[in-house]
C-alpha positions as a Markdown table, in Angstrom:
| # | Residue | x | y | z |
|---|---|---|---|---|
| 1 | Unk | 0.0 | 0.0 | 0.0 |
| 2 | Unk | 1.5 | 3.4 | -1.1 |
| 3 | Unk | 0.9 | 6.2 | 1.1 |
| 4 | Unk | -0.5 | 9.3 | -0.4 |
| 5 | Unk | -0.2 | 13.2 | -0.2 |
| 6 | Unk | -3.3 | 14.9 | -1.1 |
| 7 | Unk | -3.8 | 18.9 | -1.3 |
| 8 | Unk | -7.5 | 19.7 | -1.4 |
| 9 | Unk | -10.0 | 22.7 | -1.1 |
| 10 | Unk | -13.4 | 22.6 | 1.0 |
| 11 | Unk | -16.2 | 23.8 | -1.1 |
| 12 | Unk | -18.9 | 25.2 | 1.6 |
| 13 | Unk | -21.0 | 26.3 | -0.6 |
| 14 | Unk | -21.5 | 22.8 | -2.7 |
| 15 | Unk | -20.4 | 20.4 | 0.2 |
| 16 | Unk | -17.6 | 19.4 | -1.5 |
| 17 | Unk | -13.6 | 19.1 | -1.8 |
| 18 | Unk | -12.3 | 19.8 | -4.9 |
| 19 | Unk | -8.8 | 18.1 | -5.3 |
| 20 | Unk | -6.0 | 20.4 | -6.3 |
| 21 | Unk | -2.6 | 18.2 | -6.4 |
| 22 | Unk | -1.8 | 14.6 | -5.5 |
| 23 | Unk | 1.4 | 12.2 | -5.9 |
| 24 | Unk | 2.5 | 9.2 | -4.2 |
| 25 | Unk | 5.0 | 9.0 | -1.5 |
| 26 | Unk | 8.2 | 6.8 | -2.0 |
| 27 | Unk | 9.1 | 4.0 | 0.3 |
| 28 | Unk | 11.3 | 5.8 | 2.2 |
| 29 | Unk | 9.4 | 8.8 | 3.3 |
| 30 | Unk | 7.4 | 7.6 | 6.6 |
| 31 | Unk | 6.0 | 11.0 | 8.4 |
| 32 | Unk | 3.7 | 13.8 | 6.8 |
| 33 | Unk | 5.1 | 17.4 | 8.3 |
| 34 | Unk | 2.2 | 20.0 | 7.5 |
| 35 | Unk | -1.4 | 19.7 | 7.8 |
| 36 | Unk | -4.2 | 22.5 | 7.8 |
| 37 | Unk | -7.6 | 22.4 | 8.9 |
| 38 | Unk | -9.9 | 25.4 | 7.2 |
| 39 | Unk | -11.0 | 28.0 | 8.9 |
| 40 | Unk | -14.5 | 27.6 | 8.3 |
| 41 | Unk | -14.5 | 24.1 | 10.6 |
| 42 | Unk | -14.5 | 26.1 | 13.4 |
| 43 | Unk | -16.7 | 28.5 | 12.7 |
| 44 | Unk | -19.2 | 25.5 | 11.8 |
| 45 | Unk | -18.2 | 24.0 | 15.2 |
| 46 | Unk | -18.7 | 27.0 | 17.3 |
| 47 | Unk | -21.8 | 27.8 | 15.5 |
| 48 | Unk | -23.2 | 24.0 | 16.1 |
| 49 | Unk | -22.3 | 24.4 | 19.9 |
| 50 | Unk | -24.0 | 27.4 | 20.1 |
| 51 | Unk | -26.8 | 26.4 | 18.1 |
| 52 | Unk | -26.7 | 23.5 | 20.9 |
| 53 | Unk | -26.8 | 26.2 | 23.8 |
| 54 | Unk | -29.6 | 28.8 | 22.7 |
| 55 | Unk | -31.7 | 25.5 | 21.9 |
| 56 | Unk | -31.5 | 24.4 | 25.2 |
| 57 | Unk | -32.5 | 27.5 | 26.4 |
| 58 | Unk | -35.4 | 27.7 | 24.5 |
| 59 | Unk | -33.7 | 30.4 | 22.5 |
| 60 | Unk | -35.2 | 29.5 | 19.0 |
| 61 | Unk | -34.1 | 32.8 | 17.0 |
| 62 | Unk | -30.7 | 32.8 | 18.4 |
| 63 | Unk | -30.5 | 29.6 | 17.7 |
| 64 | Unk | -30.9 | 29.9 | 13.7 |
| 65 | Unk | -29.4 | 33.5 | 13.9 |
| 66 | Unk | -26.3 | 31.6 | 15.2 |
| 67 | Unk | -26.5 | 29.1 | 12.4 |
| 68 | Unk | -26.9 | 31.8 | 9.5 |
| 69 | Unk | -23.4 | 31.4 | 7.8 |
| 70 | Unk | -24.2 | 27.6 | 7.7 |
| 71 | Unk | -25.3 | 26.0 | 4.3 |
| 72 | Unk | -24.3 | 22.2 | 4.2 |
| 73 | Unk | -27.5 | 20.0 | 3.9 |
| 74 | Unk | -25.4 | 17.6 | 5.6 |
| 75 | Unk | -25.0 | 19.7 | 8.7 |
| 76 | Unk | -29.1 | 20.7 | 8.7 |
| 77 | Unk | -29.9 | 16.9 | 8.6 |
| 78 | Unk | -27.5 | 16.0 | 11.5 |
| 79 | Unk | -29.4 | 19.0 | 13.6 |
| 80 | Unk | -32.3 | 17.9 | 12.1 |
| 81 | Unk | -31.3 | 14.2 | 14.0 |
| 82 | Unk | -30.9 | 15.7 | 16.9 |
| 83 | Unk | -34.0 | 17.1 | 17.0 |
| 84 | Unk | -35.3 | 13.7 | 16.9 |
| 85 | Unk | -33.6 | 12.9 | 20.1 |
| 86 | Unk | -34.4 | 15.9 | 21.6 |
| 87 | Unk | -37.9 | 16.0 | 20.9 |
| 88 | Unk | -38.1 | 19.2 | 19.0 |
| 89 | Unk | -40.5 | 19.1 | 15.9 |
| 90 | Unk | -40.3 | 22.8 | 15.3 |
| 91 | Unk | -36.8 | 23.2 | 15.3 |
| 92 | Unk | -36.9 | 20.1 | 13.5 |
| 93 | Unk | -39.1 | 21.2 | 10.7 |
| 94 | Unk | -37.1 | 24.2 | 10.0 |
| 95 | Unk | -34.2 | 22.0 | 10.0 |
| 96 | Unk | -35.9 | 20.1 | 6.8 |
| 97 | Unk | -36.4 | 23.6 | 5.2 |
| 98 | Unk | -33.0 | 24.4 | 5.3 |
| 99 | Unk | -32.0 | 21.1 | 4.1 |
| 100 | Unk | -34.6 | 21.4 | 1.2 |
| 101 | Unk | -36.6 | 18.6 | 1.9 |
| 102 | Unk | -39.6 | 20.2 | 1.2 |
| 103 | Unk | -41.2 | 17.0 | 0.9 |
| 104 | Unk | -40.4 | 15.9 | 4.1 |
| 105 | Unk | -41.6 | 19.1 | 5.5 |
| 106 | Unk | -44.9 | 19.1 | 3.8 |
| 107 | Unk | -45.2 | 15.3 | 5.4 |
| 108 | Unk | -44.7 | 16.3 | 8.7 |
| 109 | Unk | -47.3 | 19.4 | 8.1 |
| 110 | Unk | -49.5 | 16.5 | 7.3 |
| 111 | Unk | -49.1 | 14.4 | 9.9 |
| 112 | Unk | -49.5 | 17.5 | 12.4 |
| 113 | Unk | -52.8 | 18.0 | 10.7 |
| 114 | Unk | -54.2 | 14.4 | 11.3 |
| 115 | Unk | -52.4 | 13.7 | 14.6 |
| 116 | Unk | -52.3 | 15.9 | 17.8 |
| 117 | Unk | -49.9 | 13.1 | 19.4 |
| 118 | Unk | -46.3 | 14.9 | 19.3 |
| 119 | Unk | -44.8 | 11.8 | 19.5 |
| 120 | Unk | -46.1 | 10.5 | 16.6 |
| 121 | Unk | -45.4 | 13.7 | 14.7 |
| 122 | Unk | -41.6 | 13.0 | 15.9 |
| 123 | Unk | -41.6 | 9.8 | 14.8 |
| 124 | Unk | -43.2 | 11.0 | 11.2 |
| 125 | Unk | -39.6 | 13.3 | 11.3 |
| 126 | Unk | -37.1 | 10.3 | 11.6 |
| 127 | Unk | -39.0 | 8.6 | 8.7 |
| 128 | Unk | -38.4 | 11.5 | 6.5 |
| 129 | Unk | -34.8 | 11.7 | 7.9 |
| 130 | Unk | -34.6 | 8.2 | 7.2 |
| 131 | Unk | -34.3 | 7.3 | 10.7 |
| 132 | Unk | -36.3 | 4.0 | 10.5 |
| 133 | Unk | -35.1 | 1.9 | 13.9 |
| 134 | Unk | -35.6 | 5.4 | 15.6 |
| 135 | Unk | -39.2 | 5.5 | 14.1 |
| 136 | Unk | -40.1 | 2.4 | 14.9 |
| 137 | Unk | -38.8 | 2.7 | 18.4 |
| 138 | Unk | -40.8 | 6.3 | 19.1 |
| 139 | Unk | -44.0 | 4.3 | 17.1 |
| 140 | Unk | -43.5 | 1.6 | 19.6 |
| 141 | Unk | -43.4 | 3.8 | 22.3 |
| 142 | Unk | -47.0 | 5.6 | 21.7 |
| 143 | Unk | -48.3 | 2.0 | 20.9 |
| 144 | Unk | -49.4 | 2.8 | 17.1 |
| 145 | Unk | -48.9 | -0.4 | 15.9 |
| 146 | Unk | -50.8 | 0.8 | 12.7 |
| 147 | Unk | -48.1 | 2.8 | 12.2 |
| 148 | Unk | -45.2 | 0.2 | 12.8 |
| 149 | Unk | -47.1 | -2.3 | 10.1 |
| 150 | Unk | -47.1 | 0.6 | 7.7 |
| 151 | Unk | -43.8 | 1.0 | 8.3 |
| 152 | Unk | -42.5 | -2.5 | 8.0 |
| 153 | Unk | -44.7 | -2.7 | 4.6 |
| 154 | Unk | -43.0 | 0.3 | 3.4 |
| 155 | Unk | -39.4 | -1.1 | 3.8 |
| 156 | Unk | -41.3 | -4.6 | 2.2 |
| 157 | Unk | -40.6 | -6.5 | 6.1 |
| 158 | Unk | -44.2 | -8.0 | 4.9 |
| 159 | Unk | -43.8 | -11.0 | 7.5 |
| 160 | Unk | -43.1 | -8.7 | 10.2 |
| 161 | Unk | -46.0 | -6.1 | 9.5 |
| 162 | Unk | -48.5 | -9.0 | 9.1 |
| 163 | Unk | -47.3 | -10.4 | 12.5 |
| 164 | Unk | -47.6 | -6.8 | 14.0 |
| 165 | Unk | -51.0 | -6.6 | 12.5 |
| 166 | Unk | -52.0 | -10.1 | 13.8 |
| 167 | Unk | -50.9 | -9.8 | 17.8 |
| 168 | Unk | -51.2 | -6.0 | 18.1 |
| 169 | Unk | -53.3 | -4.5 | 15.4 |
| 170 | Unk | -56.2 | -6.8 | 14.3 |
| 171 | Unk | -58.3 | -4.2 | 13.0 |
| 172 | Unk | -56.1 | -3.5 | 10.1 |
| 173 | Unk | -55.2 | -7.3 | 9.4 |
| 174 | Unk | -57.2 | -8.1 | 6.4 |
| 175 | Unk | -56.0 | -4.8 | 4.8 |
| 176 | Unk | -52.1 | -6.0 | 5.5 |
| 177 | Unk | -53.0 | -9.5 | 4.1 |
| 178 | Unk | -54.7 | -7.7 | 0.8 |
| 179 | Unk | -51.4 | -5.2 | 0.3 |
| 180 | Unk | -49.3 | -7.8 | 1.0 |
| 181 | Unk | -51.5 | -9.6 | -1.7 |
| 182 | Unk | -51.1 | -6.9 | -3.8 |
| 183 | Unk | -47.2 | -7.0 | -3.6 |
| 184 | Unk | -46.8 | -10.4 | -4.1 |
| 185 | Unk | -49.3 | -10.3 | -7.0 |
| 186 | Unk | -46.7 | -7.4 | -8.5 |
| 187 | Unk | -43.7 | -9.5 | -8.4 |
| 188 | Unk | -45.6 | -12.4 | -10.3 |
| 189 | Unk | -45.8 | -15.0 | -7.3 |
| 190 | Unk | -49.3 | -15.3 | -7.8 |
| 191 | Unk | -49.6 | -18.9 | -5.7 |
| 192 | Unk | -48.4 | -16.8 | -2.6 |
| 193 | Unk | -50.3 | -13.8 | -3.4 |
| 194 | Unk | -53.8 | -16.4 | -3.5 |
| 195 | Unk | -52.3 | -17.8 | -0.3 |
| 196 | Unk | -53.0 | -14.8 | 1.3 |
């Protein structure tokens, strides 16, 4: 294995490094003398720590104002996580906004609209962040096993979502057998899809 020196530039504006220079060290050079880390990575850690610390105080605008020279969707979705854990659907949903997930936004609006259970709504936010174990766990948690089986049919875990529907959710089992039908029926296994 050859080591390798590589000079690079951080794009912050399109989340990206841009390679300027490489070459391949020889054999006989063991120890890399100069390294430096952009400036920007800690203005993107201090304003993520205080991001942190006006949330906590319930400091919403501070919060974003703090966050303003931020523009990495990558960033935005890892707040957007923590927002999960923390429990915070607002800050959450303008997390998704800044991210420009305006679908996931406008599916979380939706769920809002249907369900006063903030837990639920929290749980519709890891889905969109594609937080699934999370999801399930927080669905779990509020015992909406309707919304587990739909989950588990949306990732196609069609044994475990007919299970779910059997011991927890009987009320929606003939619908799970009939999609589960229907997906079956899709991919052509029409002996299992009758089965069902």
């Amino acid at each position: 294995m050859k080591n390798v020196i590589v000079s690079f530039f951080v794009s912050q504006d399109q989340d990206r490094m841009i390679i300027q220079e490489y070459f391949f060290l020889g054999s006989h050079h063991t120890a890399l003398i100069g390294l430096e880390v952009p400036y920007f990575y800690f203005a993107v850690r201090e304003a993520m720590l205080n991001f942190s610390f006006y949330l906590a105080q319930g400091e919403i605008d501070a919060a974003f104002k703090s966050m303003k020279l931020v523009r990495s969707a990558a960033i935005w979705q890892n707040m957007a996580k923590m927002c999960v854990s923390t429990r915070r659907l607002d800050v959450g949903l303008m997390c998704l906004g800044k991210m420009g997930n305006a679908f996931g936004a406008m599916m979380v609006r939706e769920i809002q609209k249907r369900e006063p259970n903030i837990t639920v709504q929290t749980g519709e936010l890891a889905l969109q962040l594609g937080m699934t174990e999370e999801a399930e766990r927080i669905f779990i948690e509020c015992a909406r096993w309707d919304l587990v089986a739909r989950l588990h049919q949306t990732l196609g875990h069609w044994e475990e979502a007919v299970q779910i529907a059997e011991k927890r959710n009987r009320v929606r089992l003939r619908n799970t057998h009939y999609a589960y039908a229907q997906e079956l029926r899709k991919q052509d296994r029409i002996e299992d899809a009758i089965a069902q």
